[in-house]
C-alpha positions in Angstrom: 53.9 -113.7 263.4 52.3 -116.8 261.6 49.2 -116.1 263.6 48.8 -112.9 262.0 49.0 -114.2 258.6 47.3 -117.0 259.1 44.6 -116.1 261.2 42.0 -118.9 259.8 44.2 -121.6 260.4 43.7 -123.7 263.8 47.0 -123.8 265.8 47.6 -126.7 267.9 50.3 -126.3 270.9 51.8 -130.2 271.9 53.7 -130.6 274.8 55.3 -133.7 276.9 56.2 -131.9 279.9 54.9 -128.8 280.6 54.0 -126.8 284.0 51.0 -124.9 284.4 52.6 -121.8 283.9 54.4 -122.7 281.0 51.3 -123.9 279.4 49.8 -120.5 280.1 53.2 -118.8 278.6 52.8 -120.7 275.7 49.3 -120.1 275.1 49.7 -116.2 275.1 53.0 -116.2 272.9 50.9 -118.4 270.3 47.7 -115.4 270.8 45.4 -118.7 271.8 42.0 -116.8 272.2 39.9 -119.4 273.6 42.5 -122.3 275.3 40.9 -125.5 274.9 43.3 -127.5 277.1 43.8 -131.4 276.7 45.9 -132.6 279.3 46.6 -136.8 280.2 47.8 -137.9 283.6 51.4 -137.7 284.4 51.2 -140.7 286.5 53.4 -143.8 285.3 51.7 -146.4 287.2 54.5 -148.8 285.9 57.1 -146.9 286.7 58.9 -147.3 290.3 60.8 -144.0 291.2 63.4 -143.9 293.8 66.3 -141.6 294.9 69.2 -143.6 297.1 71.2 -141.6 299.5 75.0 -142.9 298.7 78.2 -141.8 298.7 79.7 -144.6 296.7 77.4 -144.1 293.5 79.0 -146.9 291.5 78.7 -149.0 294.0 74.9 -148.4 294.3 74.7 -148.5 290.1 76.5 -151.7 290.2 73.3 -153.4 292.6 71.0 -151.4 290.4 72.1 -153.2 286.8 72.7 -156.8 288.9 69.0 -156.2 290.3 66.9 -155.5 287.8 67.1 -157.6 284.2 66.9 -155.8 281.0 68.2 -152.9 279.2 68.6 -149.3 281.0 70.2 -145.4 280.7 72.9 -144.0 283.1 72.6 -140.1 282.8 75.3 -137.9 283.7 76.7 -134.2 283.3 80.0 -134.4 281.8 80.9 -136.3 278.5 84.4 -137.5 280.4 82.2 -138.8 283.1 80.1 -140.7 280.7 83.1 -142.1 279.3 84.6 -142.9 282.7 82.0 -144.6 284.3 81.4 -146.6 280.8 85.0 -147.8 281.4 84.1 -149.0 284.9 80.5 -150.8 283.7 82.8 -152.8 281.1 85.3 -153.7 283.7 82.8 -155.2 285.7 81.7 -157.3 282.7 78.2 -155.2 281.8 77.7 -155.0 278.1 77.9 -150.8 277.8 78.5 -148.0 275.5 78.3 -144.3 275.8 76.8 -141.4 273.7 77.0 -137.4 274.1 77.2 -134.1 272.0 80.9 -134.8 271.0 81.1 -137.6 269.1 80.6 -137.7 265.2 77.2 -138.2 263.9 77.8 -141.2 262.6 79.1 -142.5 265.8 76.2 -141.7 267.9 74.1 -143.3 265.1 75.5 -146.8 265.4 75.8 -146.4 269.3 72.2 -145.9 269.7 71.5 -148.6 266.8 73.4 -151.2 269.0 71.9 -150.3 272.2 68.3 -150.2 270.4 68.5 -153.1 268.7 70.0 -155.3 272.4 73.4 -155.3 271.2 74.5 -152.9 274.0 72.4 -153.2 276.9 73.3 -150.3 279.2 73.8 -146.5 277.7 75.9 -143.9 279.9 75.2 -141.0 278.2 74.6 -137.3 278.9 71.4 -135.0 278.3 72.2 -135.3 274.6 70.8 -138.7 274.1 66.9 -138.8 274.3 65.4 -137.4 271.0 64.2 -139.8 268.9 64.9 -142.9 270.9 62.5 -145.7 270.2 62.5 -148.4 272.3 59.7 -149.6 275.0 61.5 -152.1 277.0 63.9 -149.6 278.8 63.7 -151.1 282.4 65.8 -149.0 284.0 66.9 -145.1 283.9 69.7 -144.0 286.6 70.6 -140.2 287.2 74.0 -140.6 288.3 74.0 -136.5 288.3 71.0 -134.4 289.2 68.9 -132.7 286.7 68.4 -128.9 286.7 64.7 -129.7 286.6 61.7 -132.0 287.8 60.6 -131.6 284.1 64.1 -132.7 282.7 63.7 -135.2 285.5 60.6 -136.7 284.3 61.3 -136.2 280.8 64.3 -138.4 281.4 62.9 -140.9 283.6 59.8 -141.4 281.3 62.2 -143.4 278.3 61.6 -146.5 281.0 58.9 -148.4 280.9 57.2 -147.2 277.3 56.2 -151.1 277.2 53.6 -150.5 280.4 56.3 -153.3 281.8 57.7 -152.7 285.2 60.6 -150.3 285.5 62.3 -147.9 288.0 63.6 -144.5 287.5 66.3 -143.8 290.4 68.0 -140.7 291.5 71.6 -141.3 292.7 72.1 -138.1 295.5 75.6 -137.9 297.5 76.5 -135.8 300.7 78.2 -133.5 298.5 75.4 -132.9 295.4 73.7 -129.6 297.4 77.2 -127.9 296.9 77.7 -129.1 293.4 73.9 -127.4 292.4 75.1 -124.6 293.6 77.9 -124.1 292.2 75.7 -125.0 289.1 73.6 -122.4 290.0 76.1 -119.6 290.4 77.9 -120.6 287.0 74.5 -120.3 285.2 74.5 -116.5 286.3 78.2 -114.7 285.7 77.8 -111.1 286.7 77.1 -108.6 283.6 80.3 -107.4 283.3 81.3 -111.5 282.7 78.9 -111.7 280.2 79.9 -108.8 278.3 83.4 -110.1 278.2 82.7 -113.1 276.5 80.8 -112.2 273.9 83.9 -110.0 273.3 85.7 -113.3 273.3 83.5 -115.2 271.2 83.3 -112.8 268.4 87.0 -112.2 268.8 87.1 -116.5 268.6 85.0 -116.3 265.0 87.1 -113.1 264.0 84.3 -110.8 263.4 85.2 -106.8 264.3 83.3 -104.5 265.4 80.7 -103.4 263.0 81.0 -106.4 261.3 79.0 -109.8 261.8 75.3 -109.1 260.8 73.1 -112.1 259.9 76.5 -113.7 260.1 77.2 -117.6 260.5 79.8 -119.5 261.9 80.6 -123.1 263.3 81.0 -122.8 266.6 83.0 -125.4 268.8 82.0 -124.4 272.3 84.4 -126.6 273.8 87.3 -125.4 271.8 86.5 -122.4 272.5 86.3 -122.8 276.6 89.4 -124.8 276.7 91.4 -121.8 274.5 90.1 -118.6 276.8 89.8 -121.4 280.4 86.2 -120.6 280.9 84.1 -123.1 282.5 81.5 -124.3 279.7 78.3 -123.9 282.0 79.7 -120.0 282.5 79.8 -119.5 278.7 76.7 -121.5 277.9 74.7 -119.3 280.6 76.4 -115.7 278.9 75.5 -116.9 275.4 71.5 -117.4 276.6 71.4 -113.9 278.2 72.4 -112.9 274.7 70.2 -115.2 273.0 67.0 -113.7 274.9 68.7 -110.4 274.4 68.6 -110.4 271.0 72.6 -110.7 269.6 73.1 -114.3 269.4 72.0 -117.7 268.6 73.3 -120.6 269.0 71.8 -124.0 267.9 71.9 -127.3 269.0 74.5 -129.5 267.1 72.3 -130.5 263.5 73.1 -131.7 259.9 74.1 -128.4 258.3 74.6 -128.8 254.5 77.9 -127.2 252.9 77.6 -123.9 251.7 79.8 -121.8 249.7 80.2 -117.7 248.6 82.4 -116.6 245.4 84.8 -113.9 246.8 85.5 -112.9 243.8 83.1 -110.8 240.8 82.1 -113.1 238.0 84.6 -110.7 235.8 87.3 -111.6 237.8 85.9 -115.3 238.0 86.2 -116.0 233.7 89.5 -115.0 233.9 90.5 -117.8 236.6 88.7 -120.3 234.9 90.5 -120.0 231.4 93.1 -123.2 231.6 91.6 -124.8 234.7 89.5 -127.9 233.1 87.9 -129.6 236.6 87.3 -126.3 238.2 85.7 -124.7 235.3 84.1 -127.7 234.8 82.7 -127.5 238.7 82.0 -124.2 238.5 79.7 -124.0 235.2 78.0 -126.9 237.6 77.3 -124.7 240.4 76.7 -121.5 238.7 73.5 -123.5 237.1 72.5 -125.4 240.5 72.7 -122.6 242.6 71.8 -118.8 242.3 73.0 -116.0 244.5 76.2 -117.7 245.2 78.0 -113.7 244.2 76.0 -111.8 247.1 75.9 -114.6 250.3 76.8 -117.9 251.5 74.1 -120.1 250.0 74.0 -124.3 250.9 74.8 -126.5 248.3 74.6 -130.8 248.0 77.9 -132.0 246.9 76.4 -135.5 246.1 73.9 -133.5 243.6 77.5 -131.6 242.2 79.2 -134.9 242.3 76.5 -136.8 240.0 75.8 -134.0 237.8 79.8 -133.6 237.5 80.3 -137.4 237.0 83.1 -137.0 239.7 83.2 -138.8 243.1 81.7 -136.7 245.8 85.2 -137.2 247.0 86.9 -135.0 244.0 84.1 -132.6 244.5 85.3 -132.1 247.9 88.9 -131.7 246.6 87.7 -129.3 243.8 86.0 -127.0 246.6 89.0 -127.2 248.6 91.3 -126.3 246.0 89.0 -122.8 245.0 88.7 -121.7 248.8 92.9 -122.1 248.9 92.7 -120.0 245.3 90.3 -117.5 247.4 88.0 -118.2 244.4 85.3 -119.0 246.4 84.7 -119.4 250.8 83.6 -123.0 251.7 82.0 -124.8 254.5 81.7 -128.3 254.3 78.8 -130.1 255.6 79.2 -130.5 259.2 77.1 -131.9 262.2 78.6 -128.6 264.5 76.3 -126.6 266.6 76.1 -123.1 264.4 76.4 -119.5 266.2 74.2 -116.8 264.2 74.8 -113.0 264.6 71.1 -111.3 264.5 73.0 -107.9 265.1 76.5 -106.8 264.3 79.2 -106.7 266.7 78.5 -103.6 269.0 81.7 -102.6 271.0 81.0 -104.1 274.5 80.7 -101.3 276.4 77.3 -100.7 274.1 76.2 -104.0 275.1 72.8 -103.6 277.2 71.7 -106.8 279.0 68.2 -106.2 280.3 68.5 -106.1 284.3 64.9 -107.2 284.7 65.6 -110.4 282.2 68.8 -111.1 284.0 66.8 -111.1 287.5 63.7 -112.7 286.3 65.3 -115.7 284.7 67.6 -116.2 287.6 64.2 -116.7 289.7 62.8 -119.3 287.5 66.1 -120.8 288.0 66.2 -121.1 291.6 62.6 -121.9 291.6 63.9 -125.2 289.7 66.8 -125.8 291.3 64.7 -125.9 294.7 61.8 -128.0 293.6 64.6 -130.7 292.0 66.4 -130.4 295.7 63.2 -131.2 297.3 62.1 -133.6 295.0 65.6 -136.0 296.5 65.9 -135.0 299.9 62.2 -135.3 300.9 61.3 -138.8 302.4 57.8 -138.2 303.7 55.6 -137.3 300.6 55.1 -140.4 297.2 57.5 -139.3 294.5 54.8 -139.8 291.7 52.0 -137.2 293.8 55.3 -134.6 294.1 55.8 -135.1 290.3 52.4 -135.1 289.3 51.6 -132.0 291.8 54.6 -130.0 290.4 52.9 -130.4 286.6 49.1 -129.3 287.6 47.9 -132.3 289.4 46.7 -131.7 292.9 44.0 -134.9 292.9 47.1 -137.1 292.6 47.1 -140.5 294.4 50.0 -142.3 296.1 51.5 -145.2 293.7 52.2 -147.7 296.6 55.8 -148.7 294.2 58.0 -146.0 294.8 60.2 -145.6 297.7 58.7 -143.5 299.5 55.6 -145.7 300.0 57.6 -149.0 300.4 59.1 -147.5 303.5 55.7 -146.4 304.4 54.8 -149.6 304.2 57.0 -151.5 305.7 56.4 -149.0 308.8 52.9 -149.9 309.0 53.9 -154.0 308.8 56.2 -153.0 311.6 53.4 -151.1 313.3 51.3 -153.6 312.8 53.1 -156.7 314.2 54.3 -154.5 317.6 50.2 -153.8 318.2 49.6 -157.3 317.6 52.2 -158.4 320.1 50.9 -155.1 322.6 47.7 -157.1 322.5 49.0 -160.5 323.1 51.2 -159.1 325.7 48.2 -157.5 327.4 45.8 -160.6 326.9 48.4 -163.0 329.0 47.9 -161.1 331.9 44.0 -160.4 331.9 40.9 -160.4 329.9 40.0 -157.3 328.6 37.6 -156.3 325.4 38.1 -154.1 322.9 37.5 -150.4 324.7 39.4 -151.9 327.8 42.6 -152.2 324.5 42.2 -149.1 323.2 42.4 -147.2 326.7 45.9 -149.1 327.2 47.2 -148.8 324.0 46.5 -145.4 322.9 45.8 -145.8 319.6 42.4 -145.5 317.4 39.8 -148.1 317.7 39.8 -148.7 313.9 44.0 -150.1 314.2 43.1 -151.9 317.5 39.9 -153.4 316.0 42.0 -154.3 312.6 44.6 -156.5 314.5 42.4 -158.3 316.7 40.6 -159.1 313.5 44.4 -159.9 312.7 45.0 -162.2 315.1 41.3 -164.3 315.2 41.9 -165.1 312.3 45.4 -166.6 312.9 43.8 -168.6 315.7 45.7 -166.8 318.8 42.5 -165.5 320.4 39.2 -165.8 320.7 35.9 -163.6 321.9 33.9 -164.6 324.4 30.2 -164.3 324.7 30.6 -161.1 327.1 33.1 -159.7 324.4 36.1 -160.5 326.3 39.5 -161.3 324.4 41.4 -164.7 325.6 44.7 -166.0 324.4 44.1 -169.3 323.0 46.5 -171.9 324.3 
């Protein structure tokens, strides 16, 4: 809509991580005429990726933060797993702390302080902790669950190495992890019928009726709420996106909201209550001149700016506002760092509830597109993890990084190769002379190998040419 309002004004689309068709997605939703694409390599030279085939992930953690020095991230799925294997780090004597959704605001501010600053080195933490974390000498990011995603993958992975140091990003995958995707899978797409019937809990769970609930806004506690009705959380999460991209609900991420208040009562009725009530009449002369159109909606309000203009504590302010919503003088919602669930439509009865088919399909595609490329992305052993990565965001010119798993074992193949020709050759030399061609018929293999380890072995003194072009073992 901005575009058409401001059609003079250059728009400019930034990304981290970003496929090739979401690039183009985005480009048509922001009406790009003429896409003038500036893309940097997705290679991380620095960075060693891995993915270790265990079924004892602590035990394979536990090697990981002995191996490599420095500070590092543990990612994981469930907050009570973060918290869990944060217990276990520290009773193996490794400075940790962990961070997700559920802990106060000012909690997750001093964990990730004390981790930033080297006071914690290792951070068990869930999907939550990521935005806005500055530090470059992360040496170390495990997934001790796997991502939905290669680009949550890389996204994640990426916080190592920001320095241009040498780090590793390693995926921990178990015998049992294909059967926990899918079960991730199917939870992220409850039949219709499911979906339907919790959005009739959820708006029974925020008390709005039928009819009711337009442009509404209410704190939502999503885990409250699955524990009361026994709902797993990824089932209810995937229902409340459905709505989302069908147009009846929103729900944000958890954010700073600011309090905010609504009289419940006509300004009439309101002189009356104030007559005899010194600190509330007080307060609310305050308000009345801060704040307009407190009568007719919720509106946000600062109690600090009430509580110096008031010359009470912010404290007392609170108290005040407390003490009108119990008088039904006013409704009140103090600040609070809780994700917010908005109602862009009114509560229809559910059996008027229309999820689009095509939507419900469509997105469950993508979805198993995603789930399959992040599936392939551990179990495959053959192919560099960096050219998979880089291929999967656009890159087909990608090069093998010669650091990553993959191509150490490659590597240590070809050493292995390499020393069994050389002693095929040595082998073959002891019993006659022979020349090059003569080595290649009896070994089978190209002339360029062949050539390379006789090379190999002249130069290690144990054989020599002869003027006919004969090999001979030197004694």
């Amino acid at each position: 809509e901005l575009r058409q309002h401001l059609k003079d004004v250059p728009v400019l689309a930034l990304t981290a991580s970003a496929t090739e068709m979401v690039a183009k997605d985005i480009m048509h939703h922001l009406d790009f005429q003429k896409p003038n694409i500036l893309r940097s390599s997705f290679a991380r030279p620095n960075l060693s990726y891995a993915v270790r085939h265990t079924d004892d992930k602590q035990e394979q953690l536990l090697r990981i933060i002995n191996n490599v020095s420095g500070s590092g991230i543990v990612y994981m799925r469930s907050r009570e797993g973060c918290e869990q294997l944060c217990e276990t780090l520290r009773n193996q004597g490794i400075s940790a702390s962990y961070y997700h959704a559920g802990l106060p605001h000012a909690e997750r501010s001093m964990r990730q302080e004390e981790w930033t600053t080297g006071k914690v080195r290792v951070m068990v933490a869930t999907n939550a902790f990521g935005m806005g974390i500055d530090k470059a000498d992360v040496r170390f990011v495990v997934h001790f669950t796997m991502c939905d995603s290669l680009e949550s993958y890389y996204q994640e992975a990426g916080r190592a190495g920001r320095d241009g140091e040498r780090s590793y990003a390693v995926l921990l995958s178990s015998s049992d992890d294909s059967s926990k995707i899918t079960k991730r899978f199917d939870a992220e797409f409850p039949p219709l019928e499911e979906v339907k019937s919790i959005y009739e809990k959820i708006c029974d769970y925020v008390q709005v009726a039928v009819g009711d609930g337009l442009y509404a806004s209410f704190i939502f506690n999503i885990h409250d709420f699955c524990r009361r009705e026994r709902i797993y959380i990824g089932k209810v999460r995937a229902a409340i996106n459905l709505l989302e991209q069908n147009g009846y609900l929103t729900l944000t991420e958890e954010m700073e909201n600011p309090a905010r208040i609504h009289f419940c009562i006509s300004r009439d009725e309101l002189y009356r209550i104030r007559v005899g009530r010194n600190e509330l009449d007080h307060i609310i002369r305050i308000i009345l001149r801060l704040y307009n159109g407190v009568f007719t909606e919720f509106r946000p309000i600062d109690e600090r700016t009430i509580a110096s203009t008031s010359g009470y504590t912010i404290e007392r302010v609170k108290e005040l506002l407390k003490r009108m919503w119990q008088l039904r003088i006013i409704r009140y919602i103090p600040a609070n760092s809780s994700p917010m669930l908005f109602f862009n439509e009114e509560r229809l009865p559910t059996k008027d509830l229309y999820i689009s088919p095509e939507t419900y399909v469509h997105r469950k595609e993508l979805m198993a597109e995603r789930f399959e490329n992040m599936h392939h992305y551990a179990e495959q052993q053959t192919e560099c993890r960096s050219v998979v990565l880089q291929r999967y965001f656009g890159d087909h010119k990608a090069t093998a990084c010669g650091t990553c798993d993959v191509c150490l074992a490659v590597k240590r193949r070809e050493k292995s190769d390499d020393k069994a020709l050389s002693e095929s050759i040595l082998d073959l030399l002891s019993r006659e002379e022979m020349n090059i061609k003569e080595l290649c018929r009896e070994l089978k293999h190209s002339p360029e190998k062949v050539i390379a380890a006789v090379d190999k072995l002249k130069a290690e003194g144990k054989i020599s040419a002869q003027i006919s072009g004969k090999l001979i073992i030197i004694e």
